[in-house]
C-alpha positions as CSV (number, residue, x, y, z in Angstrom):
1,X,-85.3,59.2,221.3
2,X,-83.4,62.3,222.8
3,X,-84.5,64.6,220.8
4,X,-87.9,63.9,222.3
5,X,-86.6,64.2,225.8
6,X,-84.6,67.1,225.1
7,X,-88.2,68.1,223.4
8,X,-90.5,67.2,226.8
9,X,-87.2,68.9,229.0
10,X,-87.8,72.3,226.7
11,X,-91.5,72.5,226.7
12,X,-91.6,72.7,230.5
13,X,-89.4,75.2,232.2
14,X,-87.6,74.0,235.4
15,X,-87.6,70.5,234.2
16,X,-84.0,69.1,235.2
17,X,-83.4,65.6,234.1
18,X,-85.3,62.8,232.5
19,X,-85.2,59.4,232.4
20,X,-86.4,56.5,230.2
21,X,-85.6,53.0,232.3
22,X,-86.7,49.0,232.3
23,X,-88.5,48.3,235.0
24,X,-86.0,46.4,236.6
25,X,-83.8,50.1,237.1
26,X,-82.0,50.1,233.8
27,X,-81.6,53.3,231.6
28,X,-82.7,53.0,228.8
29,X,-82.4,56.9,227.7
30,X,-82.1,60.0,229.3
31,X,-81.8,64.3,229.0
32,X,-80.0,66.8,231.2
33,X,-78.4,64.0,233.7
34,X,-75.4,62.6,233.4
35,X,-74.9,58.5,233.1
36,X,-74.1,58.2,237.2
37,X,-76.8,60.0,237.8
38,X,-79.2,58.8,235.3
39,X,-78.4,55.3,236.8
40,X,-78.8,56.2,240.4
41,X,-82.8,57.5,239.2
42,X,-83.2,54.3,237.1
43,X,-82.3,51.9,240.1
44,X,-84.6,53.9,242.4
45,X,-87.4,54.2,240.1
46,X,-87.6,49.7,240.2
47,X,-87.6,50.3,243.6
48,X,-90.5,53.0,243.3
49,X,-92.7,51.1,240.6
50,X,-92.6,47.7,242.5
51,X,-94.0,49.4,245.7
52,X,-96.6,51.4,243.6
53,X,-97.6,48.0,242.0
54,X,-98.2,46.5,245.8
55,X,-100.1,49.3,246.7
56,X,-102.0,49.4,243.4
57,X,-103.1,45.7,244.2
58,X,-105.2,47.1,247.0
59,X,-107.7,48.5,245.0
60,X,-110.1,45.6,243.8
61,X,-111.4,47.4,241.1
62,X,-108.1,48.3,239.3
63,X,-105.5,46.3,237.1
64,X,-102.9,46.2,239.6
65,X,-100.7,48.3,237.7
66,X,-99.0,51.7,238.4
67,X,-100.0,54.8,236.1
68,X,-98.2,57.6,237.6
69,X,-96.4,58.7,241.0
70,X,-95.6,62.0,242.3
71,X,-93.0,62.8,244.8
72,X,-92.6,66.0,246.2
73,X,-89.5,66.9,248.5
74,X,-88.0,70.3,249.3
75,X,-86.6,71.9,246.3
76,X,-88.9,69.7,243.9
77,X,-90.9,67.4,242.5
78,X,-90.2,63.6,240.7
79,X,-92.7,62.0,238.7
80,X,-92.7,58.5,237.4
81,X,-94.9,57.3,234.8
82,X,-95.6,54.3,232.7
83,X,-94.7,54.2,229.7
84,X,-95.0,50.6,227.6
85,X,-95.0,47.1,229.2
86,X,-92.3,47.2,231.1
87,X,-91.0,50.9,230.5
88,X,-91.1,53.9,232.5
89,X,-90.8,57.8,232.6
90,X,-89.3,59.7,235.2
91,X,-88.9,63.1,235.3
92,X,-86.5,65.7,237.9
93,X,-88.3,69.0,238.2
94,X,-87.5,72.2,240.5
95,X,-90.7,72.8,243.0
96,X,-91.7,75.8,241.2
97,X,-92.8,73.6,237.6
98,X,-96.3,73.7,236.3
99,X,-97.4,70.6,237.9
100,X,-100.6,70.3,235.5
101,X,-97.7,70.9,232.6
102,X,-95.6,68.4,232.9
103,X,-98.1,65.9,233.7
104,X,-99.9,66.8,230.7
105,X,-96.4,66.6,228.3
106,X,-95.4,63.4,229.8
107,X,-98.5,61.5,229.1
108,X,-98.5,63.5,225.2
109,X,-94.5,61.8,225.5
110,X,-95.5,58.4,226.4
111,X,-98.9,58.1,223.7
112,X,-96.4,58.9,221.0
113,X,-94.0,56.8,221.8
114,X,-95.6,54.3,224.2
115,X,-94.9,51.4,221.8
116,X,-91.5,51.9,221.4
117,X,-90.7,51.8,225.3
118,X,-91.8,48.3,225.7
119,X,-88.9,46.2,226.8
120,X,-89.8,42.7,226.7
121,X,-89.2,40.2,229.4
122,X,-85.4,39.0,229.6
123,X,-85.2,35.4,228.3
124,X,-82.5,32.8,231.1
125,X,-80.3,31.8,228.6
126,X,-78.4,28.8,228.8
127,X,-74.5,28.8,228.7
128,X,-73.6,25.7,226.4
């Protein structure tokens, strides 16, 4: 799967890290960030998703489910997108990126490889 990060980091210009995680703020995969940073995006992505999903809830004529955030600070932008049950995308840019770009290669990212970001449900196992 780097390759294809490395591919959706390339194809935009000023794109600085991304970030495949679980929805409960693991990393899964990630370009141009290295692992304590990767980890610090993945655990504040959860946090990010599960408030989306609340707020998502308030619409009674959606799913419920989050499709994509944008945050924009000073000096850039983070988007987070889902990507498979249970997966999701999240992408560092500087504030100058084609915002219409990068959306646009993020959702081309996840429909090719949607299926293979599903991380199931974590099974309790019992210690014997």
């Amino acid at each position: 799967m780097d390759w294809m990060l490395e591919e959706l980091s390339s194809s935009v210009p000023q794109t600085r890290n991304v970030v495949v995680l679980s929805s409960d703020g693991l990393c899964m995969a990630q370009y141009g960030a290295d692992n304590d940073t990767a980890d610090r995006l993945a655990a504040a992505c959860a946090g990010l998703q599960s408030l989306s999903a609340a707020i998502a809830g308030e619409f009674p004529q959606g799913d419920g489910r989050m499709k994509l955030v944008v945050v924009e600070v000073d000096g850039g932008f983070f988007y987070l997108m889902a990507a498979g049950a249970g997966a999701y995308l999240a992408v560092l840019a500087d504030d100058d990126v084609d915002a219409g770009l990068m959306g646009q290669r993020m959702r081309d990212l996840v429909a090719r490889i949607g299926q293979h970001l599903t991380t199931p449900p974590r099974a309790d196992r019992q210690v014997p």
